[in-house]
GUGUDO-181094 format. One record per residue (C-alpha): residue in one letter; x, y, z; residue number from 1. Coordinates in nm, 4 decimals, padded with zeros to 6 digits. Layout:
BEGIN
  r         x         y         z    k
  A         X         Y         Z  NUM
...
END
This chain:
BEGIN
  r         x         y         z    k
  X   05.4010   04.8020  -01.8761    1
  X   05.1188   04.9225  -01.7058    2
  X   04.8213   04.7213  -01.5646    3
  X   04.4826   04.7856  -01.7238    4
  X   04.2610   05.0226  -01.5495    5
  X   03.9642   05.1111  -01.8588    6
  X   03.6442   05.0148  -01.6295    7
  X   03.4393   05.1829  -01.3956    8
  X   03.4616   05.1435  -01.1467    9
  X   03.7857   04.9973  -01.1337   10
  X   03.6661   04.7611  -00.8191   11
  X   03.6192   04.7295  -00.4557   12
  X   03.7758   04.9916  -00.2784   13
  X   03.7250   04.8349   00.1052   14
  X   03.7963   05.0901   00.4294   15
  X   03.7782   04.8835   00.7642   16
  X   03.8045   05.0878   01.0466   17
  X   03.8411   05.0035   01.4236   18
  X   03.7544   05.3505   01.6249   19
  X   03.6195   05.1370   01.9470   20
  X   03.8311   04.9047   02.1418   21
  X   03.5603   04.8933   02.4755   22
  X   03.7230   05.1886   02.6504   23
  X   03.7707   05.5083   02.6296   24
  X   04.1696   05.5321   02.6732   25
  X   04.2368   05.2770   02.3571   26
  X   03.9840   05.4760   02.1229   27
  X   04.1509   05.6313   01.7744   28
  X   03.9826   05.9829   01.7946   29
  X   04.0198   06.1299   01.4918   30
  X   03.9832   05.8333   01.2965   31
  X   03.6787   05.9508   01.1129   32
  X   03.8762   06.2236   00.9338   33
  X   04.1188   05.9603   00.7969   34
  X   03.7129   05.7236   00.6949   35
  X   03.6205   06.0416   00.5075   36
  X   03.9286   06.1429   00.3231   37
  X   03.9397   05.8171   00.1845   38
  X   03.5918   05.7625   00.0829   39
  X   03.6274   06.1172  -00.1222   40
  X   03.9156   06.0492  -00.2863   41
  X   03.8402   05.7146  -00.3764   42
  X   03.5001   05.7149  -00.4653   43
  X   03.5148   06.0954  -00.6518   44
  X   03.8533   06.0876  -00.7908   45
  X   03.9619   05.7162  -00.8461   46
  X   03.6392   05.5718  -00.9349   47
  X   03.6241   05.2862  -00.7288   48
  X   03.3478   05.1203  -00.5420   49
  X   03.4150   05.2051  -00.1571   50
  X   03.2176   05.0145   00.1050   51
  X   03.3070   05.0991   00.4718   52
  X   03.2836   04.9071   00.7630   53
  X   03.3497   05.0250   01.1234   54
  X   03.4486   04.8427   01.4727   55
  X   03.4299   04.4584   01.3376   56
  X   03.5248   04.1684   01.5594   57
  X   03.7469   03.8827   01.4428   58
  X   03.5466   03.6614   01.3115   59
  X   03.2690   03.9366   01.1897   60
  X   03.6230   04.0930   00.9775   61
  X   03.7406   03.7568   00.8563   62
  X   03.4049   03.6929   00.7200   63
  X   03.3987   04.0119   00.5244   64
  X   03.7569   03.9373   00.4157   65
  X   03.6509   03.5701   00.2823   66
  X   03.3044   03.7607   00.1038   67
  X   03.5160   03.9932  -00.0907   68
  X   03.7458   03.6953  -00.1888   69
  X   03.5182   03.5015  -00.3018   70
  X   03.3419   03.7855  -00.5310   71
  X   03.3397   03.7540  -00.8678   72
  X   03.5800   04.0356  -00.9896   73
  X   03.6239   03.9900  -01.3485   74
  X   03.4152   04.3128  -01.4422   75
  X   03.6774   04.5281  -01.2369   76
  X   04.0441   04.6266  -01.2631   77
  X   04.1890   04.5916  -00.9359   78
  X   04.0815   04.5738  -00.5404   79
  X   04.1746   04.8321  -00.2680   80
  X   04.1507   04.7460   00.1186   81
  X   04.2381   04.9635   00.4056   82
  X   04.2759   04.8936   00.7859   83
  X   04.3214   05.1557   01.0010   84
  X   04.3581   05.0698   01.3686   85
  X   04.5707   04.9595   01.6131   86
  X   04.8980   04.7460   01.5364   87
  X   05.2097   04.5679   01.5811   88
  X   05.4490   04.4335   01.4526   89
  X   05.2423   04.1611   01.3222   90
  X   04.9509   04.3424   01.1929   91
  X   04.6438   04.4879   01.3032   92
  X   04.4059   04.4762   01.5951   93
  X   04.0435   04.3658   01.6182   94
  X   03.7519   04.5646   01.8337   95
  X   03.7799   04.2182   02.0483   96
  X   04.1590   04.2639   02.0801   97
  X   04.2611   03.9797   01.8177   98
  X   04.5485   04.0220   01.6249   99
  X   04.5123   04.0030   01.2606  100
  X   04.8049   03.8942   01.0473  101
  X   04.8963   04.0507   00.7007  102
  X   05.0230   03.7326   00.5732  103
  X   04.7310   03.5602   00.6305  104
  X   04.5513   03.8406   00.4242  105
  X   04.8019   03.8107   00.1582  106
  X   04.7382   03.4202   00.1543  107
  X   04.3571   03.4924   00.1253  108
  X   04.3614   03.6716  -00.2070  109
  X   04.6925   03.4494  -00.3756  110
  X   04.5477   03.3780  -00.7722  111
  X   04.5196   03.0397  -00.6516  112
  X   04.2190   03.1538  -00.4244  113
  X   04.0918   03.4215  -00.6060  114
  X   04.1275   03.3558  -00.9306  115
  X   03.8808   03.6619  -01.0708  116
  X   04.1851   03.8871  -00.9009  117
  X   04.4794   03.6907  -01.0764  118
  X   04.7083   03.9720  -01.2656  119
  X   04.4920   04.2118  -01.1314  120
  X   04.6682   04.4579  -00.8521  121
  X   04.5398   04.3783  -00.4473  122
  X   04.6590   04.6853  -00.2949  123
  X   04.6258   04.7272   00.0889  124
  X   04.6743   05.0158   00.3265  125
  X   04.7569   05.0343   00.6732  126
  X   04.7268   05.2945   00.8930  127
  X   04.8133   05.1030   01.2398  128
  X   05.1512   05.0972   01.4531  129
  X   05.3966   04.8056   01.3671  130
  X   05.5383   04.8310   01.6857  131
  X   05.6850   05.0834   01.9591  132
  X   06.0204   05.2224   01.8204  133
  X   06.0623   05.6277   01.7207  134
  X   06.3112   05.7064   01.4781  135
  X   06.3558   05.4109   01.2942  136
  X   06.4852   05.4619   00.9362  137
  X   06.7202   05.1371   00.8901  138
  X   06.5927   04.8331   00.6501  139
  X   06.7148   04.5287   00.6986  140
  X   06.8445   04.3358   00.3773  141
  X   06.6750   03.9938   00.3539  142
  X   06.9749   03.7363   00.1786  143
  X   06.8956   03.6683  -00.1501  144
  X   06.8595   03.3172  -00.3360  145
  X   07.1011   03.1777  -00.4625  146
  X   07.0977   03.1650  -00.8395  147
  X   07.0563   02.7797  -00.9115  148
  X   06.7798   02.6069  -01.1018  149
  X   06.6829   02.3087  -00.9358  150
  X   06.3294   02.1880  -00.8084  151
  X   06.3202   02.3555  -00.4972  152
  X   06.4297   02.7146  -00.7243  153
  X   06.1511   02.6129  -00.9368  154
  X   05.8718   02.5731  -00.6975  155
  X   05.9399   02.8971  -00.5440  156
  X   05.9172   03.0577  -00.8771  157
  X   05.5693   02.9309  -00.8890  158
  X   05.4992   02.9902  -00.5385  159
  X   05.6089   03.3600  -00.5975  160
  X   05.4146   03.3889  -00.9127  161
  X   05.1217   03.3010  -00.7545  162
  X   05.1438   03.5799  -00.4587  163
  X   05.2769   03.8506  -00.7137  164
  X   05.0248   04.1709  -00.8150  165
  X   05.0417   04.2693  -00.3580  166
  X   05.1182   04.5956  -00.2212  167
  X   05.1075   04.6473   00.1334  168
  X   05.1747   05.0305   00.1764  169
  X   05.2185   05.0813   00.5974  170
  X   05.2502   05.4369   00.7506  171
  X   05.5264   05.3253   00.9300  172
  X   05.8285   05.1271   00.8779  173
  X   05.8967   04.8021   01.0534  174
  X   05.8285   04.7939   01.4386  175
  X   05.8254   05.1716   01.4253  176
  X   05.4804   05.4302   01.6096  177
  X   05.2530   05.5420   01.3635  178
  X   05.0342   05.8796   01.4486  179
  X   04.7631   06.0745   01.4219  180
  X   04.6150   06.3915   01.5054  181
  X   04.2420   06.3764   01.6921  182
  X   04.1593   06.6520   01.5216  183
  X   04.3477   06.6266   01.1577  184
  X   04.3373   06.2623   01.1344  185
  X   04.6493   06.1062   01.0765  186
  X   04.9521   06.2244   00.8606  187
  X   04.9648   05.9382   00.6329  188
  X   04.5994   05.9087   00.5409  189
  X   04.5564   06.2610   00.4972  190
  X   04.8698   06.2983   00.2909  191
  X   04.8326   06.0119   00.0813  192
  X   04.5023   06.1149   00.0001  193
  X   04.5994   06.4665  -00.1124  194
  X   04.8779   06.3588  -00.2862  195
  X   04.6358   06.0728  -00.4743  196
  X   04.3879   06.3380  -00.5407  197
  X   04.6708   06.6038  -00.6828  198
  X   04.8389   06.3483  -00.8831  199
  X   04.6580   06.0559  -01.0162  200
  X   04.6014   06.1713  -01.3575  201
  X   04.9599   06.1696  -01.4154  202
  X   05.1665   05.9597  -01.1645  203
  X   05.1671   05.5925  -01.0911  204
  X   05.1235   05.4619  -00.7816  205
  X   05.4416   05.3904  -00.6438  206
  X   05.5813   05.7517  -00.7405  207
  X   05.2943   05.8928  -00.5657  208
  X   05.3820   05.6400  -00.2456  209
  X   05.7524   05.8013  -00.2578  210
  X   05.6125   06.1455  -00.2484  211
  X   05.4100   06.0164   00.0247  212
  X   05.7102   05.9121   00.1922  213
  X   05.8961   06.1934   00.1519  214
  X   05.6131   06.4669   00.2849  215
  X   05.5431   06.3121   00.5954  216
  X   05.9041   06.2103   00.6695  217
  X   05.9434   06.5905   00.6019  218
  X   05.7066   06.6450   00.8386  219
  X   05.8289   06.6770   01.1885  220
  X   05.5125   06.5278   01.4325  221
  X   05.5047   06.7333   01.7864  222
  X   05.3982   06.4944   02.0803  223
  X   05.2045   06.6050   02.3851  224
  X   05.5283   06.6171   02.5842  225
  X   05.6688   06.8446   02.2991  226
  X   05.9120   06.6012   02.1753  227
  X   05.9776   06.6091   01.7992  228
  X   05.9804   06.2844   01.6371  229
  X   06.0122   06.1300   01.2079  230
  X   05.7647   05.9012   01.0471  231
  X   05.8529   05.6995   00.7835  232
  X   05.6393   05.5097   00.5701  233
  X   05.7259   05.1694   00.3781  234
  X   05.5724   04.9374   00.1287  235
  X   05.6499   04.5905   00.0314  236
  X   05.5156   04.5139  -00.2843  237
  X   05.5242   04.2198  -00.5563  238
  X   05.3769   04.4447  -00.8632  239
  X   05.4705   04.3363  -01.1603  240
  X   05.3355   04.6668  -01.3841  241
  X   05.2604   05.0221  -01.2920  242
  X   04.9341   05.1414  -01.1749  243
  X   04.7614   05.4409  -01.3214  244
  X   04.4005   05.5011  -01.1446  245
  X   04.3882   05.7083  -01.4754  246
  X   04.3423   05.5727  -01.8326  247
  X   04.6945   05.5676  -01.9841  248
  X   04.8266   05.3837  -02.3050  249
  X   04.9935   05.0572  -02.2913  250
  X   05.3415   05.0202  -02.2945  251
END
């Protein structure tokens, strides 16, 4: 099954950048190359709506968040969000240093509290470090639940009906470095968006996300010190169908 994407445009497409953490040492140079890959691709060859905004504080970023929840999206197909700044293993930074979690962001836009985005894809990108290891290609297997129908099994069925339609797509794996070129940009953004502008008119998302995955791990990244070192990007998702930014019949 796929999810329907007929309108135009097919919704928010939302780029929040942080370029400017008050000195000069912590600033992402290069950023801006990632800002206008994305706005292209998305705006020219996706059809979405993108709206940018740059170097937000805490509360000024919340705020936004909370505006584009409470939207009313029931003309549009799907919403797209990006952060690209600093990380950890939590999430991402603020210009004032705060840490912004993505569970909390995930909890903002459940069907519950956004009901114009229920069954409706809420795809987010991050381009931000998850923490300081190199080399880290190991996944750790989360137990699964036991296979018992009983209140407690039922009410996290709802629970996880009510959070499904999320992908978080990171450009790193868990508490692994992230990087990008002051010049290029960084290899994610800039590969994900050529491989969304090649491909969209006949791949679904998540087949373009393991091309993704497998060009930039592909892709040995040269440090200043001339160490050699793997990137590996991840995505935890709850989709239900496949997304095609192009028209395609129903299944």
């Amino acid at each position: 099954m796929n999810y329907s994407m007929d309108r135009t445009p097919h919704g928010f497409a939302v780029i929040f950048n942080f370029e400017n953490f008050g000195s000069e040492d912590k600033r992402r140079v290069g950023a801006k190359k990632d800002v206008e890959s994305v706005q292209y691709v998305f705006s020219e060859y996706l059809k979405y709506k993108v709206e940018l905004h740059e170097d937000l504080n805490y509360e000024d970023l919340m705020s936004k968040l909370k505006r584009y929840r409470e939207d009313n999206h029931k003309d549009y197909d799907s919403f797209v969000c990006f952060f690209m700044s600093h990380g950890n293993e939590n999430g991402v930074i603020t210009s004032d240093h705060k840490n912004v979690k993505m569970e909390d962001i995930r909890n903002m836009f459940v069907g519950s509290k956004c009901p114009s985005l229920e069954g409706k894809p809420k795809m987010f990108f991050i381009q931000a470090c998850r923490g300081d290891r190199q080399h880290q290609t190991q996944y750790k297997e989360e137990a699964s639940t036991p296979n018992v129908e009983n209140e407690s099994r039922r009410a996290l069925r709802m629970k996880i009906a009510n959070e499904t339609d999320f992908l978080f797509a990171y450009a790193s794996q868990p508490n692994a470095i992230c990087y990008r070129d002051p010049e290029k940009g960084s290899v994610y953004i800039q590969t994900l968006t050529e491989t969304l502008k090649k491909y969209t008119s006949e791949e679904h998302l998540l087949d373009m996300l393991t091309m993704v995955r497998d060009v930039v791990f592909k892709k040995p990244i040269k440090l200043d010190n001339g160490q050699e070192v793997d990137q590996i990007p991840h995505e935890d998702h709850s989709l239900t169908k496949k997304v095609y930014f192009s028209v395609k019949p129903r299944e």
